[in-house]
C-alpha positions in Angstrom: 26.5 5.8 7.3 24.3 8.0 4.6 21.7 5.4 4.6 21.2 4.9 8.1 21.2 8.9 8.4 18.5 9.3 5.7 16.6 6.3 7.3 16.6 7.8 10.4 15.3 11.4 8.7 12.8 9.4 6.9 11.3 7.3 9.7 11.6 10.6 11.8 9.4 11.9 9.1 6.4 9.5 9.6 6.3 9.4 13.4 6.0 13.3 13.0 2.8 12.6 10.6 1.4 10.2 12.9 1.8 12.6 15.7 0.6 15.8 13.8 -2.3 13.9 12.4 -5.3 15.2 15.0 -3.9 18.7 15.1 -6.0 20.1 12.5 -3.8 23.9 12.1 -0.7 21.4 11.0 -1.5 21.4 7.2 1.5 22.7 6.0 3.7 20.9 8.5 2.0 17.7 7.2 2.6 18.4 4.0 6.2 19.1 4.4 6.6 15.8 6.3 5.5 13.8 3.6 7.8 15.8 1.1 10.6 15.0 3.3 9.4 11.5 3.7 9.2 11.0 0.0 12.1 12.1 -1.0 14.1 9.9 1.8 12.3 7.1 0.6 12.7 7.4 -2.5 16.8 7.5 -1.4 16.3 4.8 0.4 15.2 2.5 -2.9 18.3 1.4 -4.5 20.6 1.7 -1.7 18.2 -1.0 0.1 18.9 -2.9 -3.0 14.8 -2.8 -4.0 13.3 -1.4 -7.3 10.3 0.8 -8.1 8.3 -2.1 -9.7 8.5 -4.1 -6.4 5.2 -4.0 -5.2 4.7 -3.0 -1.7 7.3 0.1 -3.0 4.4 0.9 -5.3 1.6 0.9 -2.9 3.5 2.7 -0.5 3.7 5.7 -3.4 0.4 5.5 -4.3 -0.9 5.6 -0.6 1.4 8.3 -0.1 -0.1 10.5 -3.1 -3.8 9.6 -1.5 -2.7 10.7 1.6 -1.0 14.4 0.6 -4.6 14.3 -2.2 -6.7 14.1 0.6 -4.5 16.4 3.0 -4.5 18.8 0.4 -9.0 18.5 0.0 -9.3 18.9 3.6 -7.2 22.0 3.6 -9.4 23.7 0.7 -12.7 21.8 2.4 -14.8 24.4 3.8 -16.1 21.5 6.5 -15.5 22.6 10.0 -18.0 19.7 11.3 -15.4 18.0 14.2 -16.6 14.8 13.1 -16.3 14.9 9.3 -12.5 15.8 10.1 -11.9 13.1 13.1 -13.2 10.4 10.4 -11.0 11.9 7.6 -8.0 12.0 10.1 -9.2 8.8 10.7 -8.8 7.6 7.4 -5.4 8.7 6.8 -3.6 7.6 9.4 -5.1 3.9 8.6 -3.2 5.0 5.5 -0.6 5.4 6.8 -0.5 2.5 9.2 -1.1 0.6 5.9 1.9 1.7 4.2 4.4 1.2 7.8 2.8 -2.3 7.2 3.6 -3.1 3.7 7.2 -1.4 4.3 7.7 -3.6 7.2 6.3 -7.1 5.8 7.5 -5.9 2.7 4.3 -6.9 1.4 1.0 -5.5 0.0 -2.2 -6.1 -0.5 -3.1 -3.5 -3.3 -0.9 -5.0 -6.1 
């Protein structure tokens, strides 16, 4: 019942990132979404009966951490050129999309 709760949180989680994604005054909210989504998927590891060292688990962090880096750069950017941020929003939600695949093909293509 835990599991499903925090799966549930966690998948909650990344719909709201996806949805956020073009509204650029959501920073923060962004931020805080993929704090909540890494620390439910990080539960979600051993109950799941996976391992850090599998490797779609892996990409999935290290897409994550490029995706709150560049979150984080386009908060400090200076940049207000609409088209510079559509193509960076662009980029991380490909990210993302990325790392719903590897979870769900439990798969990768980075490792």
């Amino acid at each position: 019942m835990l599991v499903s709760f925090i799966k549930f949180i966690h998948i909650l989680s990344i719909l709201g990132l996806i949805g956020l994604m073009f509204y650029s005054k959501a920073h923060r909210i962004l931020l805080i979404l993929c704090g909540i989504a890494l620390i439910t998927g990080t539960l979600l590891v051993y109950p799941k009966h996976f391992t850090f060292h599998t490797p779609w688990i892996k990409a999935a962090y290290t897409l994550l951490f490029v995706f709150i880096f560049s979150l984080w750069a386009l908060r400090k950017s200076k940049i207000n050129n609409s088209f510079v941020n559509i193509g960076a929003y662009s980029f991380l939600i490909a990210l993302l999309v990325l790392t719903i695949h590897d979870a769900v093909t439990k798969s990768t293509i980075l490792f």
